[in-house]
N, C-alpha and C positions, 0 to 999 in steps of 0.2 A: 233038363239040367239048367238052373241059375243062373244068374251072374253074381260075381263077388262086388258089393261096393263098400269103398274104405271111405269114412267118412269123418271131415272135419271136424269138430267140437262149429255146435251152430249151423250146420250147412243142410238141417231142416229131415234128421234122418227119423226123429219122433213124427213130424205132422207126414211123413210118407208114409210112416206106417201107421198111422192115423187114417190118413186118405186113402190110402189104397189096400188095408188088410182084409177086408173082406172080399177083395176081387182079385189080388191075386194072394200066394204062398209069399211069407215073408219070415226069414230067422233072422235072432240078431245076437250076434257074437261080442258085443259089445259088453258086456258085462263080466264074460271070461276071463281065467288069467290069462297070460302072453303065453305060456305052456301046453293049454289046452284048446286055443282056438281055433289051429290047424288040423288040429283031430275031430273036433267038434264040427267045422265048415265040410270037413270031405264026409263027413256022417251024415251033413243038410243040406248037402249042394244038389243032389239028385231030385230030392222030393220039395222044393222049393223055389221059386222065381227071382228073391234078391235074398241073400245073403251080406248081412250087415258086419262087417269089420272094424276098431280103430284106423283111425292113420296116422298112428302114432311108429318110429322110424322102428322100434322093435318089431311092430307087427309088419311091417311092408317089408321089412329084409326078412324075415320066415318067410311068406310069400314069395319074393324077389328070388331066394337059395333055391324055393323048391318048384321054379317057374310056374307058378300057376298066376292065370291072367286073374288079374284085377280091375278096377275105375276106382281110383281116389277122386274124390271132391274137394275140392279147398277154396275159398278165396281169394281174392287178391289182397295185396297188402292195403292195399287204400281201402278198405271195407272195413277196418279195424274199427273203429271207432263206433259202426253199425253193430257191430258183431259183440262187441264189449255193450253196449245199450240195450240190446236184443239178453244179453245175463243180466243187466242189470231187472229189465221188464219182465225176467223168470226168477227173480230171488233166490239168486244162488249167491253162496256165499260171499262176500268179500273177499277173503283168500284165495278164493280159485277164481275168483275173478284179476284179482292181480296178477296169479301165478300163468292164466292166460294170457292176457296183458304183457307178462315179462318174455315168455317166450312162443310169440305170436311169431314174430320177425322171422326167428330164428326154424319155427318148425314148416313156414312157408317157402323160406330158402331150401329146406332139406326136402320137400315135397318137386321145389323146381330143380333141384339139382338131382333129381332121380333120374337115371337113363338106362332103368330097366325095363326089356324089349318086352316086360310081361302088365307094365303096370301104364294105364290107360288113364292119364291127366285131364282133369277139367276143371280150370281154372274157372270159377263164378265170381266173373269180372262188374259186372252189374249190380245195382244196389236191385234188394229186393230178386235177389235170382238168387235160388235154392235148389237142393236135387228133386223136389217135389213138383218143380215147374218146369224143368231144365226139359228141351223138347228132345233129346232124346231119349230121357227116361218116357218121358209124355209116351212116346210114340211103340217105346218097348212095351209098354202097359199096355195100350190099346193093342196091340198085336196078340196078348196073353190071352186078355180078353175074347180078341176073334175067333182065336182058337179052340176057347173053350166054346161058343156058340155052336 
């Protein structure tokens, strides 16, 4: 069985699964609607190592309602600026760059003001710290790894 990670817009969920999908099982619900991502994760949570979620506030209260443990990744707020440069350097649009932009603040607040007993915060306070570097994903992976040896 997985772990579920919710992952921020930018918080490095493609180069993870870049880096690490040939060495371990990786699904990504990311692309799902908000209706069918909680049926989809309990269908790939068995046969996979991370499970990729939004974290956006509709997917984490599905989550949240029906206690099942999570890891959102987010930044901190002073990263903005990184994290808006880093869309800029992937040419993504203009629009969704602003519409991030506008409600960066706001979905960072709703991430620290979560205090459900099932969802596991990790604030990437550091410039250049991603979930692809973050040492305890590092350490889960090498553990999948030994396993399979």
């Amino acid at each position: 069985m997985g772990i579920i990670i919710s992952s921020f817009v930018g918080c490095g969920r493609t180069f993870f699964k870049n880096e690490f999908g040939d060495k371990i099982k990786i699904a990504d619900a990311c692309d799902k609607a908000p209706s069918e991502i909680l049926d989809y994760v309990s269908a790939v949570i068995d046969e996979n190592d991370v499970v990729f979620i939004p974290s956006s506030l509709d997917i984490r209260t599905i989550f949240n309602e029906n206690k099942i443990d999570y890891d959102v990744f987010y930044p901190s707020k002073e990263r903005r600026n990184e994290f808006i440069e880093a869309l800029v350097r992937k040419h993504v649009n203009s629009k969704n760059i602003m519409d991030f932009d506008r409600n960066f603040d706001q979905e960072i607040n709703e991430i620290d003001g979560d205090r459900s007993k099932n969802c596991y915060k990790h604030k990437l306070s550091n410039a250049g710290e991603f979930i692809g570097n973050y040492p305890t994903i590092l350490q889960y992976v090498d553990s999948l790894k030994k396993e399979e040896s």
